[in-house]
N, C-alpha and C positions, 0 to 999 in steps of 0.2 A: 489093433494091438490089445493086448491083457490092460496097458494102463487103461485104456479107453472104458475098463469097464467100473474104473475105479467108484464109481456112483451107484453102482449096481450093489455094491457089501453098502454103501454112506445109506440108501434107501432100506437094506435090510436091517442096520440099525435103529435106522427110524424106525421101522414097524414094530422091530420086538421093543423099544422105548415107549411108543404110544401105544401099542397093544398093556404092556404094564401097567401104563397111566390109567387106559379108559376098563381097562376088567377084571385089574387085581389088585387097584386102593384100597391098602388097607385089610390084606386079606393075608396072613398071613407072611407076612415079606415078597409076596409076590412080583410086587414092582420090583422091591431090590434086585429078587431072581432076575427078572428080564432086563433089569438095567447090567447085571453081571454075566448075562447070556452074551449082549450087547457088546459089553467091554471085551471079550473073548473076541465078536469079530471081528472090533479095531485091531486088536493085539494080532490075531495069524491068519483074518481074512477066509473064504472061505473057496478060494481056489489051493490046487496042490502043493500049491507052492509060497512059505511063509514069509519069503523075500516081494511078493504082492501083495502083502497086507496093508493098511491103512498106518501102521505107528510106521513101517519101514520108511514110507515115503516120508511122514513127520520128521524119523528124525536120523535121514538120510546125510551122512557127513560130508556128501559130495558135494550140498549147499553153500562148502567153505569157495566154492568158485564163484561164487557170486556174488558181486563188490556189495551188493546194499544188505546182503545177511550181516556184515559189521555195522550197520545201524542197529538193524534189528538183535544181534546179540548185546549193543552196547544199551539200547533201550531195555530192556529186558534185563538187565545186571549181569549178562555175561552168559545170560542160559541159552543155552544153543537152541533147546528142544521145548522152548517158549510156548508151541502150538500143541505139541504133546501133554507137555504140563498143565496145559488149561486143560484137555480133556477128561487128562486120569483124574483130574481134583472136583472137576464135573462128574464125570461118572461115581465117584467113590464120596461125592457130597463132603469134600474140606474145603479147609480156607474160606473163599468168602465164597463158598457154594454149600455151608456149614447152613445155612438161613433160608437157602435157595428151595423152592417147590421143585418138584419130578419133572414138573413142565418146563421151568426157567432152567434147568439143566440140561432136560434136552434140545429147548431151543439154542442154547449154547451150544453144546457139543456139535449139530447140527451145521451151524452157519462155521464154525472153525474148522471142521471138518472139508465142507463145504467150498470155502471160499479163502481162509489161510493158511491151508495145508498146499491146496494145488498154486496158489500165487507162486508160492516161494519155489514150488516144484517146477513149475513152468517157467522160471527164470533161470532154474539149476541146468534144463535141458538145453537151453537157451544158449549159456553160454560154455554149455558142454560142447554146442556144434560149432562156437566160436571156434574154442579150442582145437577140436578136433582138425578143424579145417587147417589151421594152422600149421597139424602135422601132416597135411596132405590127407589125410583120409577121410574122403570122400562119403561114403557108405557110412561110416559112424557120423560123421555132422549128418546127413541125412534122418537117418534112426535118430539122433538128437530131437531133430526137426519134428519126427513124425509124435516120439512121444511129449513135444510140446503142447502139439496140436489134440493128442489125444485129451491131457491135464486140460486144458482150455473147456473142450469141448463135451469130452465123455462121449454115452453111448446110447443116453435116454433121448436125444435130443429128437432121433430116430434118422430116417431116411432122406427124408424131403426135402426139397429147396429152401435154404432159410434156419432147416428145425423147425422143434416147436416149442409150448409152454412146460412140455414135460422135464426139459434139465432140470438138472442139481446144480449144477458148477457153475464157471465164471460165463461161461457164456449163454447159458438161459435166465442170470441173474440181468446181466445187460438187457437182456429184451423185456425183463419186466418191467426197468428201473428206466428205460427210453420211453414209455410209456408217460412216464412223470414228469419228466422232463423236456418234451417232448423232443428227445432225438431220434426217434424210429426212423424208418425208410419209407418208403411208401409202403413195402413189404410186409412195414410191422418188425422187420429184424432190426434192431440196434445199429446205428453207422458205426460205432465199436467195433460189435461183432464184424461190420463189412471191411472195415479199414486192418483190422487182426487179419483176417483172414487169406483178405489179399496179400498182405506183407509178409504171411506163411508161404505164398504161393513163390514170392520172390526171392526169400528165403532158400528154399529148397533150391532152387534155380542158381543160386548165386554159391550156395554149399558144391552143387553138382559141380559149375564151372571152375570150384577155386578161386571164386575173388573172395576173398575172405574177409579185405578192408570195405567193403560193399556192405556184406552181410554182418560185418560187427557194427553197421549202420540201422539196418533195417530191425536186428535185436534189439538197440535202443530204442526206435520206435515202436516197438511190440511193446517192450517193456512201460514206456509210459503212457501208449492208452491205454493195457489193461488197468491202469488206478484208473480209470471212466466210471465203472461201473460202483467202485468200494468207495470212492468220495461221494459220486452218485446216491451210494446208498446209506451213508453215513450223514447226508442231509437231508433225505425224505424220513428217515426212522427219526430225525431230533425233530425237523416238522410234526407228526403224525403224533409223537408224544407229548407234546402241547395238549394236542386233544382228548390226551387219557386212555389214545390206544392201547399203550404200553409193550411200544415196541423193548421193551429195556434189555432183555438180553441179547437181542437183537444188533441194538447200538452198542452194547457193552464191545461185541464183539470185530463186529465192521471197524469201529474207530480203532483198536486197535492194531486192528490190521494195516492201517495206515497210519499212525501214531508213530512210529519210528525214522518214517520220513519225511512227517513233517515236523520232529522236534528237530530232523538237522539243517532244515529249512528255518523254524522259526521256536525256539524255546517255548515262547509266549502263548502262541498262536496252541500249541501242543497243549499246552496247559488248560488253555479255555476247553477245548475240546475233551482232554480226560474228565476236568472239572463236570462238566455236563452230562459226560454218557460213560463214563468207567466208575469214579468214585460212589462211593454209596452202594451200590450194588451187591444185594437187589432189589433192596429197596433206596432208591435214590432219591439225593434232598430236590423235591417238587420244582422249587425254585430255581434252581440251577438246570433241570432238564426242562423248563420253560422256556428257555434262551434262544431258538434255533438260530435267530438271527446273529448269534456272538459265533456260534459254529460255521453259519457261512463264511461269516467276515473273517475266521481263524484259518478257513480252508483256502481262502481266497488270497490271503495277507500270507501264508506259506508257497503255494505254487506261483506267486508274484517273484516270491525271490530266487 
């Protein structure tokens, strides 16, 4: 499907961003130009059609079908278009991206792009085949299905059993992030990625036959391994920045993306976690991104309850 290639415009961005960065600092507004070439093909994409572009799926209203987008609007103050909003203010350097370097912008815009545009999209489709199903139609919960799968997976990952290290999205994130942790397969794929995929498989299966109380089961289980890889990755980047790697915008942005559910999980626990890897940013108090260990126990003390 067309979603599938949604990684395909996310990586053209990236080029014309770090093309900016590495051969026109400084020269004339050159960066601006490619950061503004950039922003053009979030905004209409670069297939025929302006309903594939990258802000569409952002800030796609069909999201209101999905119960945990009322966290994440209520976390957010009410802004629907949360993952949008960080991008435009990334690309156009406001707010607390007023401070930010060309680089800590794009790594931003990058991982939001990336990893909490499609979350939220992959749970829209998710329980758009809920629904569907419910009305008996078959073929649309299907098509649901398929463009979940697409959002998951994309189109870089390429052909082969497994994929490879080439994705963008959530599920080339998982295989990097199984690495660290070590959940890989023997394969080297992510058990994430194995355990998603199979539950796709059943998914469809369950869409086709019309059990519907079945598959409004197996969407719950999609739904909460894909956090595998975003909590995953939200405590190797608080690790790694101890050491001064400086994952920062990095974390700025993962944490957030789970931030919403676990302040409905744990006020507290939310708070440790903004405190560490949101606040401050981008440049953040040392001290507080020192902590990784107050982040696990935040991450640990929220999916407890």
């Amino acid at each position: 499907t067309k979603r599938a290639h949604i990684d395909v415009d996310m990586r053209k961005i990236d080029i014309l961003m770090t093309n900016g960065i590495a051969h026109h600092s400084g020269v004339d507004g050159g960066t601006d130009k490619l950061f503004t070439a950039a922003f053009e093909v979030y905004k209409y994409g670069t297939s025929p059609s302006v309903q594939d572009s990258l802000v569409n799926l952002a800030k796609d209203t069909g999201r209101e079908i999905v119960p945990v987008f009322e966290s994440f609007k209520r976390y957010y103050q009410f802004e629907a278009n949360y993952a949008d909003q960080m991008i435009t203010k990334a690309f156009r350097g406001q707010d607390v991206f007023q401070e930010a370097s060309f680089d800590d912008r794009r790594r931003v815009i990058n991982f939001v792009l990336q990893y909490m545009v499609p979350h939220m999209a992959i749970l829209q489709q998710l329980y758009t085949s809920m629904d569907t199903c419910k009305t008996q139609r078959k073929s649309g919960s299907a098509l649901a299905l398929d463009l979940a799968a697409a959002s998951y997976v994309g189109s870089l990952e390429g052909k082969s059993d497994g994929g490879s290290f080439d994705g963008s999205l959530l599920y080339g994130f998982a295989m990097r992030m199984c690495v660290h942790f070590g959940t890989c397969t023997v394969k080297y794929n992510a058990r994430a990625n194995e355990r998603i995929i199979s539950l796709f498989y059943s998914a469809q299966g369950e869409a086709e036959a019309g059990a519907c109380d079945a598959l409004g089961k197996t969407v719950k289980k999609i739904e909460s391994t894909m956090l595998v890889p975003l909590i995953q990755g939200t405590i190797f980047v608080a690790n790694e920045n101890v050491d001064g790697v400086g994952y920062y915008p990095e974390g700025f942005v993962l944490a957030q993306a789970i931030l919403p559910i676990i302040h409905d999980a744990d006020q507290n626990a939310a708070a440790e976690i903004k405190g560490a890897m949101v606040e401050g940013f981008p440049d953040p108090d040392i001290s507080a991104v020192a902590q990784p260990a107050k982040v696990f126990r935040a991450v640990q003390a929220a999916i407890a309850k």
